[in-house]
C-alpha positions in Angstrom: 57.1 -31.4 20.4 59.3 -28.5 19.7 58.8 -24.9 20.3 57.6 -22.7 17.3 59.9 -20.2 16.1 59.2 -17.3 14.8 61.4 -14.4 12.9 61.7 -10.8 13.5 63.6 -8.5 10.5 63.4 -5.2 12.0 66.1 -2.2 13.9 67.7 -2.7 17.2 66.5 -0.4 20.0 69.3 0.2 22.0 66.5 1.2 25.2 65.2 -2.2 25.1 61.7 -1.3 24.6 60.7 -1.8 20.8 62.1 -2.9 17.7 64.4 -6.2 17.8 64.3 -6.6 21.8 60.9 -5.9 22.0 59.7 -9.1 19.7 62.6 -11.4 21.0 60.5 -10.9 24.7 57.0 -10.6 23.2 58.1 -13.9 21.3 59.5 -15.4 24.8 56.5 -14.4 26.6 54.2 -16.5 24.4 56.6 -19.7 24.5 57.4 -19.1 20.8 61.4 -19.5 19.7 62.6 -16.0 18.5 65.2 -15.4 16.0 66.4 -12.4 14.1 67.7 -10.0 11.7 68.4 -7.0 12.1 67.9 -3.9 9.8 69.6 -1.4 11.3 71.1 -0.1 14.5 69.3 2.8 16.4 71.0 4.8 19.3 67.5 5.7 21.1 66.1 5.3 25.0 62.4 6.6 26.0 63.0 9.8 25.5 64.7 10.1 21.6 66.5 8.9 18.6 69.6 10.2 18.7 71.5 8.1 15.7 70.7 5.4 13.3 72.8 3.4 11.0 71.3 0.9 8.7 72.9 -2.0 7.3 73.8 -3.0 4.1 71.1 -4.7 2.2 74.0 -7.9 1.2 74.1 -8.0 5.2 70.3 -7.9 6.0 69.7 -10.6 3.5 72.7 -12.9 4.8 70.9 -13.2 8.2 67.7 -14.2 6.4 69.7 -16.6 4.6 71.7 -17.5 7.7 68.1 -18.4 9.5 66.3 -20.1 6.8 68.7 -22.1 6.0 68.6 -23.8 9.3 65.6 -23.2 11.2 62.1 -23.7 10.8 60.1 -20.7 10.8 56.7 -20.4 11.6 55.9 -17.1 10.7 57.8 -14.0 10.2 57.0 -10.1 11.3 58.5 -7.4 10.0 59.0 -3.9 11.5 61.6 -1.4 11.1 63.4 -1.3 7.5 65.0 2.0 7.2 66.1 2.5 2.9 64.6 1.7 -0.1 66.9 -0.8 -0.4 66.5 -2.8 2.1 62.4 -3.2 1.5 63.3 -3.8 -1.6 65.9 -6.7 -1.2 64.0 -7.8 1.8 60.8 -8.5 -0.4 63.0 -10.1 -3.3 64.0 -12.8 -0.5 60.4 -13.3 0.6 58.6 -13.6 -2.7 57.1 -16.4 -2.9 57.4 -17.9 0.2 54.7 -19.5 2.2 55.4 -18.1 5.8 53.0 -16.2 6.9 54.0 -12.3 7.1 52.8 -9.9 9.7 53.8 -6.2 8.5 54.2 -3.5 10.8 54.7 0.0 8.8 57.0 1.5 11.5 57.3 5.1 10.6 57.8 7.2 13.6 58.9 6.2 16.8 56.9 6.6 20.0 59.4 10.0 21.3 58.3 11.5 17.4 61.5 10.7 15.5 60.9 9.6 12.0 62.3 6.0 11.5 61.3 5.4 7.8 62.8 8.1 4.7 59.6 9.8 2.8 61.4 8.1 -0.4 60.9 4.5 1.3 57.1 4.5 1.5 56.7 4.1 -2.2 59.1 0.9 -2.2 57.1 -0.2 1.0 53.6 0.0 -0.4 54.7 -1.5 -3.7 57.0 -4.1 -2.4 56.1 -5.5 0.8 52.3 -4.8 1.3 51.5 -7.4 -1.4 53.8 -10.4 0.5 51.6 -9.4 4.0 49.0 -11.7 5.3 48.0 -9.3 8.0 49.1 -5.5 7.9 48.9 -3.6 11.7 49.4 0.0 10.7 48.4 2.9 13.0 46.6 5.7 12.4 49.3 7.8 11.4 50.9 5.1 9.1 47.6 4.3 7.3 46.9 7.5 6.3 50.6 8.1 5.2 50.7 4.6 2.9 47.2 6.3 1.2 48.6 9.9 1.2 45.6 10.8 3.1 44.4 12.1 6.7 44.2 9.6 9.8 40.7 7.9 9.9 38.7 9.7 13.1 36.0 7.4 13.2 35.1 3.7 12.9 33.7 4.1 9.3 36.8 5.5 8.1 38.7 3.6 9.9 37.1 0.8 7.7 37.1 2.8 4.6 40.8 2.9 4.8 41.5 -0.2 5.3 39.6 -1.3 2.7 41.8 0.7 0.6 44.9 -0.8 2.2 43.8 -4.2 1.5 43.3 -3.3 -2.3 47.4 -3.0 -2.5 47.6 -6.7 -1.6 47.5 -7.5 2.2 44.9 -10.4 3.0 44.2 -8.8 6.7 44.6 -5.1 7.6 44.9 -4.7 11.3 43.6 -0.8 12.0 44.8 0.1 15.4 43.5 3.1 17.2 45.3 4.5 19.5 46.0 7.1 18.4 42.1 8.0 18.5 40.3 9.5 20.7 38.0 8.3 23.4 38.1 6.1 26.5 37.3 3.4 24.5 40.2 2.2 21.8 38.8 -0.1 18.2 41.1 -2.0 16.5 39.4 -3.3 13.5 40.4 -6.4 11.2 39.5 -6.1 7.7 39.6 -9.4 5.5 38.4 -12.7 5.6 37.5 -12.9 8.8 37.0 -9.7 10.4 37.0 -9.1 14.0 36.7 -5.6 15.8 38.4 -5.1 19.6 37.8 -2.8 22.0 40.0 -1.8 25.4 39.9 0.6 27.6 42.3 3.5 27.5 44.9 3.3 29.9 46.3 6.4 31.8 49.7 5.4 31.6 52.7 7.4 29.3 54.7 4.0 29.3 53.5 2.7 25.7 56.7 2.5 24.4 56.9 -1.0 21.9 53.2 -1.2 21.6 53.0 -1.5 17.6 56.2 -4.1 17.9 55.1 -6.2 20.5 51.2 -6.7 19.1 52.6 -7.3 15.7 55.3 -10.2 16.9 52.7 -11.1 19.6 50.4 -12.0 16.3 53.7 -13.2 14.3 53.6 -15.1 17.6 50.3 -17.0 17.5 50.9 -17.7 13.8 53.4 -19.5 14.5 51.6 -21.9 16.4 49.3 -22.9 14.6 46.7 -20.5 15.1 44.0 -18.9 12.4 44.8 -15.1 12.1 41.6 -13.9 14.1 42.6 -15.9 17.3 46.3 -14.9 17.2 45.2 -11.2 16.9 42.6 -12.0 19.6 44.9 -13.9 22.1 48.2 -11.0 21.1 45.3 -8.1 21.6 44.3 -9.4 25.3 48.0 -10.2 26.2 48.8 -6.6 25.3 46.5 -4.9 27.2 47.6 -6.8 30.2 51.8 -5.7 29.5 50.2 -1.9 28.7 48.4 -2.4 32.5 51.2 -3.4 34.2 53.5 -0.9 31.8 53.9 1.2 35.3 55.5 -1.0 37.8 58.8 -1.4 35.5 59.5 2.0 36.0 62.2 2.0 33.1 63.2 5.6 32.0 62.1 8.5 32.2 60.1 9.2 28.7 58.0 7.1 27.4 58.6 3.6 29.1 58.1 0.3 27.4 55.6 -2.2 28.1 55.6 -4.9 30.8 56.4 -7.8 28.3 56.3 -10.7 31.5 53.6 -9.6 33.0 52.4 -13.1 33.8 55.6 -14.5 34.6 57.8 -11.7 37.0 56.2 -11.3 40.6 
């Protein structure tokens, strides 16, 4: 049988720790083919975004091109964008396809720099949240797709993404982490919901988290699996990269994620 392969449209991180590189090895982890397009080229390491330069729209949606035409994609994830145009001509190439989209509203990146234009959420929320099947936005991005303030709670954690799912996503994966507590909730809202709990780890190297659950998921799609399990099953592998984040030792910022942490001794 052949490997599942799974696509990633989202910005090159030049550190190695989110974006592009970090679904390629989240992908690789979880024995799922990766392929790629990317959005845009950032010049960033765990401590800051120093430059990025996004790619023409024409070039983005050649790659998509380039990899639909030949390969057989499972399901796709989508992170950073950049423009307008590029959610925009992104989500003209995905209507009506049946591939199953995880979206992942990158905004900000872990070292605070802002990765997507104020003038792009509109196009986001109106283009792209409609083609998701399972949305994983943050605190922080929630509240800034509903032009509101970050959920605190459980409740309004629900409350909002209940209102997220109204603009056309069939899952909305809340992720807390950026709440408080020992204890972090990530809630699905949809069809099947499903809440998940982990302890909070006392670790600065988080660097990739929102890429690498989102094409962990995009992951388990792929093979086969219904949307609770492949959140469930990208969730628990997580938590084990975020454990063993420390013993990379990459930077000196925030550090990525141990991505192999079941496969490097």
């Amino acid at each position: 049988m052949p490997y599942p392969i799974a696509l990633t449209i989202a910005g090159s991180d030049s550190g190695g720790g989110a974006g592009i590189q970090a679904d390629l090895k989240a992908f690789s982890a979880l024995q799922v083919y990766g392929a790629s397009v990317i959005t845009a080229i950032t010049a960033q390491n765990t401590r800051a975004v120093t430059a990025v330069q996004p790619l023409s729209p024409d070039m983005v949606v050649a790659q998509m091109d380039a990899v639909f035409d030949d390969l057989d994609v499972g399901a796709i994830k989508i992170g950073m964008l950049g423009g307008s145009d590029v959610i925009t001509a992104v989500a003209a190439r995905l209507k009506g396809t049946s591939i199953p989209i995880v979206l992942d509203p990158v905004m900000v990146a872990k070292s605070g720099d802002a990765l997507l234009p104020d003038d792009a959420v509109d196009a986001l929320r109106d283009h792209l949240l409609p083609l998701a099947t399972i949305l994983t936005p943050n605190l922080p991005e929630a509240a800034r797709l509903l032009g509101t303030h970050p959920a605190e709670t459980p409740r309004q954690m629900t409350g909002q993404a209940v209102a997220l799912r109204a603009l056309g996503p069939t899952h909305v994966l809340m992720k807390g982490g950026h709440a408080a507590g020992d204890i972090c909730v990530d809630l699905l809202v949809g069809p099947q919901p499903l809440t998940l709990t982990a302890p909070r780890h006392g670790t600065k190297n988080t660097h990739g988290t929102g890429c690498s659950l989102s094409a962990a998921i995009a992951a388990g799609l792929a093979a086969g699996l219904p949307v609770p399990q492949a959140i469930s099953r990208a969730h628990g592998w997580l938590q084990g990269a975020i454990t063993a984040a420390d013993r990379l030792g990459v930077g000196h910022g925030h550090g990525p994620v141990h991505h192999f942490h079941e496969v490097w001794e």
